[in-house]
C-alpha positions as CSV (number, residue, x, y, z in Angstrom):
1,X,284.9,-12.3,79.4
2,X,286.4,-9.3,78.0
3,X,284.1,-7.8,74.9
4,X,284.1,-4.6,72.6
5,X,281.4,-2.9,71.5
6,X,281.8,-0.5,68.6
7,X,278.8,1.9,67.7
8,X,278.7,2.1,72.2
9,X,277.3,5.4,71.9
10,X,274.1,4.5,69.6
11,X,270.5,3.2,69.9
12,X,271.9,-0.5,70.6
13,X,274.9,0.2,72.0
14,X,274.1,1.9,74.9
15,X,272.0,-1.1,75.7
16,X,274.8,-3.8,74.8
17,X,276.8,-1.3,77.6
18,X,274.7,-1.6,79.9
19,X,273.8,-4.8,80.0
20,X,276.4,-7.3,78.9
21,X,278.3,-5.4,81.6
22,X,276.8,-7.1,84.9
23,X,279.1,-10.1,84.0
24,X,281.7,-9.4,81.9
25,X,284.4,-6.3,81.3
26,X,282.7,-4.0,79.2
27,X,284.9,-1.9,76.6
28,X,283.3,0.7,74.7
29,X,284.1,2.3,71.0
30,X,282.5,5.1,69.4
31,X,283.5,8.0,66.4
32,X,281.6,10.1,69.3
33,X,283.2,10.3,72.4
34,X,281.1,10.0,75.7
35,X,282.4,8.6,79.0
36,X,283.7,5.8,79.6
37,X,283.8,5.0,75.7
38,X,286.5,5.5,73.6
39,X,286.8,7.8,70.8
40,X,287.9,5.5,67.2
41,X,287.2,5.6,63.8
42,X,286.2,2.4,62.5
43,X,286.9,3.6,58.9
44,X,290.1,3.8,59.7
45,X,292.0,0.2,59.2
46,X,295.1,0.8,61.3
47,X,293.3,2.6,64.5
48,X,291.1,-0.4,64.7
49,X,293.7,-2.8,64.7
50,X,295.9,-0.9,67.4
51,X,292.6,-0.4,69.7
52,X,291.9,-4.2,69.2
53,X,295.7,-5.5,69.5
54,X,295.9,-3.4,72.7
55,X,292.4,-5.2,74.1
56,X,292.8,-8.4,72.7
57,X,289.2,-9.2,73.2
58,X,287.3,-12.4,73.3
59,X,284.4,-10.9,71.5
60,X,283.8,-7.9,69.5
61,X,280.0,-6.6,68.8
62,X,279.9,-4.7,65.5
63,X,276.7,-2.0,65.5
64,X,278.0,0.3,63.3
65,X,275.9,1.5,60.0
66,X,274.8,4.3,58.5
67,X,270.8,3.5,59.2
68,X,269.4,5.8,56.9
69,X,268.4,4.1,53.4
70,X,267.8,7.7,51.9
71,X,271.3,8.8,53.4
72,X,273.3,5.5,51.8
73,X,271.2,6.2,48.3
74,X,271.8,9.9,47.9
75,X,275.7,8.9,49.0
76,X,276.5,5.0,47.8
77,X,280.1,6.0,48.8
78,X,279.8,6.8,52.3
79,X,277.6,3.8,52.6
80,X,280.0,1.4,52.0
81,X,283.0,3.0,54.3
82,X,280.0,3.0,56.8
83,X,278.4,-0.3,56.7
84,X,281.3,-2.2,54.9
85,X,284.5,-0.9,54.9
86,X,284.4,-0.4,58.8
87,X,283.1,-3.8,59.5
88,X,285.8,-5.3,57.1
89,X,288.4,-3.9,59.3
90,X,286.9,-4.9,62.5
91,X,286.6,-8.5,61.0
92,X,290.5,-8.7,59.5
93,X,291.9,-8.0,62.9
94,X,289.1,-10.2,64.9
95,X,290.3,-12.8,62.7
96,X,293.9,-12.0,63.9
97,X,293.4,-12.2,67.4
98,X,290.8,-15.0,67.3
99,X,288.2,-13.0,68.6
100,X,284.7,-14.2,68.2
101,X,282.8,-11.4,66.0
102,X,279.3,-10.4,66.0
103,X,277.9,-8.2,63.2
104,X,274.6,-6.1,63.1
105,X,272.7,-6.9,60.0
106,X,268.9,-6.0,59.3
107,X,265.6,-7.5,57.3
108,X,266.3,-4.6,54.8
109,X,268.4,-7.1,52.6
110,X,265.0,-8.5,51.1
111,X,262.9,-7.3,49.1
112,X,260.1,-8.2,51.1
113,X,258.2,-9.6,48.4
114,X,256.9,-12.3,50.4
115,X,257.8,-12.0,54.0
116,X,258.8,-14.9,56.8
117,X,262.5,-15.0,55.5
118,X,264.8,-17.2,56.6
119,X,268.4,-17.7,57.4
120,X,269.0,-19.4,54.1
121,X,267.4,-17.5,51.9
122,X,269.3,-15.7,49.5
123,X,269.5,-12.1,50.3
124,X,267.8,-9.3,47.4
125,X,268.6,-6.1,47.9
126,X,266.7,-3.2,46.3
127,X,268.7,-0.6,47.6
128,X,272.1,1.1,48.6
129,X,272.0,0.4,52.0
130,X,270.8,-3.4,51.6
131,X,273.8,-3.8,49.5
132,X,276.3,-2.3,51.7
133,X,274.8,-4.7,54.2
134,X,275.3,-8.0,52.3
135,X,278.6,-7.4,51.7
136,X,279.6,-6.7,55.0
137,X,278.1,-9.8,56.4
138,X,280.0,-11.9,53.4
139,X,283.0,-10.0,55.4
140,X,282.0,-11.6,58.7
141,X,280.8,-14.7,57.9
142,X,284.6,-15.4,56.2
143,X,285.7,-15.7,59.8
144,X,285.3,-19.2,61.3
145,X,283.7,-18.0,64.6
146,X,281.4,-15.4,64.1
147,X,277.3,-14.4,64.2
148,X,275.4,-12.1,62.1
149,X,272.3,-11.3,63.6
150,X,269.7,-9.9,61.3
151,X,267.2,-7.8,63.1
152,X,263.5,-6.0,62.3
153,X,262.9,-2.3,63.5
154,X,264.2,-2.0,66.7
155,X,261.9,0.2,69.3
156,X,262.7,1.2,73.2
157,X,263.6,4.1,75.3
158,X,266.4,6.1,74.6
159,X,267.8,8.7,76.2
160,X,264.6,9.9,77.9
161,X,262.2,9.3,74.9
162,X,260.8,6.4,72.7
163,X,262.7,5.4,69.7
164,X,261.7,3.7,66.6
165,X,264.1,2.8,64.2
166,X,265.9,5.9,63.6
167,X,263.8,8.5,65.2
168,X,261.6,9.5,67.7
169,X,258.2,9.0,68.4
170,X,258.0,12.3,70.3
171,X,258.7,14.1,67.0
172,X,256.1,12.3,65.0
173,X,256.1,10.2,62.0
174,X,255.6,10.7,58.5
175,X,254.4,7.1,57.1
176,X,254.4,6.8,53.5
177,X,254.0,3.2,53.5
178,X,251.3,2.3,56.4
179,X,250.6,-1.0,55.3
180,X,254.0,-2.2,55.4
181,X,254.5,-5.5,57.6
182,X,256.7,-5.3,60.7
183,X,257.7,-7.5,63.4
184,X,258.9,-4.7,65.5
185,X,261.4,-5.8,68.5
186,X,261.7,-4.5,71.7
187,X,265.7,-3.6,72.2
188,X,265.9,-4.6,75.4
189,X,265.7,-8.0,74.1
190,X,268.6,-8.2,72.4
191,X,271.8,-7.6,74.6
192,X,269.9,-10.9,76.2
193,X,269.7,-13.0,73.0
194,X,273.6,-12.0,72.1
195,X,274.5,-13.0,75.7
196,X,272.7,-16.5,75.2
197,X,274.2,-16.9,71.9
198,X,277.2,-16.1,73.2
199,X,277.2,-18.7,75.9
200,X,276.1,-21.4,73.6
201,X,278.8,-20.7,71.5
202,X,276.7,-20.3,68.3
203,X,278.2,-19.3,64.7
204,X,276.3,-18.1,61.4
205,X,273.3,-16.2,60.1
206,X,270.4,-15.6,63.2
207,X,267.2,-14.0,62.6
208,X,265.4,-11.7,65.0
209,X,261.9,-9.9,65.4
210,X,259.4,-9.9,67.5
211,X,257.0,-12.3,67.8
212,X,254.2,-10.5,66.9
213,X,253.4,-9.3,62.8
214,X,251.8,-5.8,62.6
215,X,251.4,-3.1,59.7
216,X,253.8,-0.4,60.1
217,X,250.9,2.7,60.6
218,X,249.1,0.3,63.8
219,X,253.4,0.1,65.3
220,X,253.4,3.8,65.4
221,X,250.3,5.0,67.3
222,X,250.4,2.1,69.6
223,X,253.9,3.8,70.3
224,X,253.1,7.4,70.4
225,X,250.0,6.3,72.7
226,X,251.9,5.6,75.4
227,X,252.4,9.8,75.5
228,X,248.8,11.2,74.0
229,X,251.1,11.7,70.4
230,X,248.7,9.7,68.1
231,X,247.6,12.4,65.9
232,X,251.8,13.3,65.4
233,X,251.6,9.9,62.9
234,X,250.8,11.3,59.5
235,X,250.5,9.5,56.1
236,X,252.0,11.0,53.7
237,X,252.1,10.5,49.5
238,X,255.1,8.5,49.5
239,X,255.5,8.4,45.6
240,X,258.5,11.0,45.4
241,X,260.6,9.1,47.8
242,X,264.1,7.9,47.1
243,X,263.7,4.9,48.5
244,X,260.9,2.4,48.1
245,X,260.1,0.9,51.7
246,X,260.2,-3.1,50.8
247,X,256.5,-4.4,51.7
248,X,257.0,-7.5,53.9
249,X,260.9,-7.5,54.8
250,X,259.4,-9.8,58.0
251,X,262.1,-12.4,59.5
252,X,261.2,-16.5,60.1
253,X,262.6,-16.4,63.6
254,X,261.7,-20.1,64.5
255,X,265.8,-20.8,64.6
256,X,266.5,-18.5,67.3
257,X,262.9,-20.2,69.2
258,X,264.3,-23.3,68.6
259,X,267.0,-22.7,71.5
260,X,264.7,-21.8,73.4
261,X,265.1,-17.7,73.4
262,X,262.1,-15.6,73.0
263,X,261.3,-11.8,72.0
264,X,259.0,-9.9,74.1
265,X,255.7,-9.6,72.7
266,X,254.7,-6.0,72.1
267,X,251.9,-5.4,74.7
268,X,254.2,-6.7,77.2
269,X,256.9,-4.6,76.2
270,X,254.3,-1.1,75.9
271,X,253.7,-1.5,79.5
272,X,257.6,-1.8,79.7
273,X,258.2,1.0,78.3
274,X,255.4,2.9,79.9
275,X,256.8,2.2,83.5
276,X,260.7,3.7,82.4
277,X,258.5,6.8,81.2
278,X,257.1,7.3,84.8
């Protein structure tokens, strides 16, 4: 199977590279240039189509997104050729060639009012990024044959250190909201649950988290334990921010149980993590 990752040269990317690569012919995209991945601007309509006409894959894995929430709020417009626009023009050509698309999406599009949501709950955004989000996925979820997977805080190794979310645990943590609820999820899991997917030919909205709830300030120095860091996790008054953290954005992930695929619960994955490190 020949598949296209764009966003190869990112958190989840890399991983997607790596993995989905043992059985299948692997081409990578990326605004950054590294090896073996190929340099393209997914805000650019026509470049994507070319690369994608030239490839003619089967599937193509959309990770592309301006993570930031305080990055898409202080600049609404390059959040939407980010997280939209780019995924618009990925989506138009997949649906040209027939390729079978799957899009990135995150818990962020709740409020987190309540917590547990699932697939068919109606999205409520609070924020910039949220919004650019939603109407992506509206995007990919025109196309006949394609998944939107919408995924907690990822954590893992990267590049020689431990990542959460969008930054490093090595450099500390400023948590302005410790009692927010997570269900953190190891990303090594997930180049497995888009391969299964995949294989089962599945379509629509997924949910994905781990399978363990936790507040956000516990996460963080279970995290930086793994390297004597616990006293770099600092809470902070949070009431100037630009962006209100939602509370309990937490994901029902019984329908992706239900086929029998499982995240790996966060002990397990500590001791993971803790081996790479070695």
């Amino acid at each position: 199977m020949k598949i296209i990752i764009f966003g190869a040269a990112g958190f989840l990317g890399e991983k997607l590279m790596n993995s989905l690569s043992k059985d299948n012919e692997i081409i990578g995209a990326d605004i950054n240039r590294e090896e073996n991945i190929e340099k393209i601007d997914a805000t650019d309509k026509e470049e994507v189509r070319d690369f994608l006409l030239k490839h003619k894959p089967d599937v193509v894995i959309d990770t592309i997104a301006l993570t930031s929430s305080v990055a898409c709020e202080k600049n609404p417009e390059l959040a939407k050729k980010l997280n939209y626009e780019t995924a618009k023009n990925i989506a138009e050509t997949c649906k040209e060639i027939e390729a079978k698309m799957i899009f990135i999406s995150s818990s962020y599009i709740f409020d987190g009012i309540r917590g547990r949501y699932r697939e068919e709950d109606a999205p409520s955004p609070t924020n910039e990024y949220a919004r650019t989000k939603i109407m992506a996925e509206e995007e990919v979820l025109k196309l006949n044959n394609s998944l939107v997977l919408r995924i907690d805080m990822m954590y893992g190794r990267y590049k020689g250190k431990i990542r959460q979310g969008t930054s490093f645990i090595e450099e500390g943590a400023e948590v302005g909201y410790p009692d927010q609820i997570k269900k953190p999820l190891f990303v090594e899991d997930v180049p497995r649950i888009i391969w299964g997917l995949i294989q089962k030919d599945e379509r629509g909205i997924f949910h994905i988290g781990g399978p363990e709830t936790m507040k956000m300030i516990d996460f963080l120095k279970n995290l930086a334990s793994l390297i004597g860091q616990e006293n770099k996790i600092k809470i902070v008054d949070s009431s100037g921010w630009v962006v209100k953290s939602p509370k309990d954005s937490t994901l029902d992930i019984s329908k992706i149980n239900s086929l029998g695929i499982k995240t790996t619960p966060f002990k397990q994955a500590l001791e993971i993590i803790k081996n790479q490190l070695l």
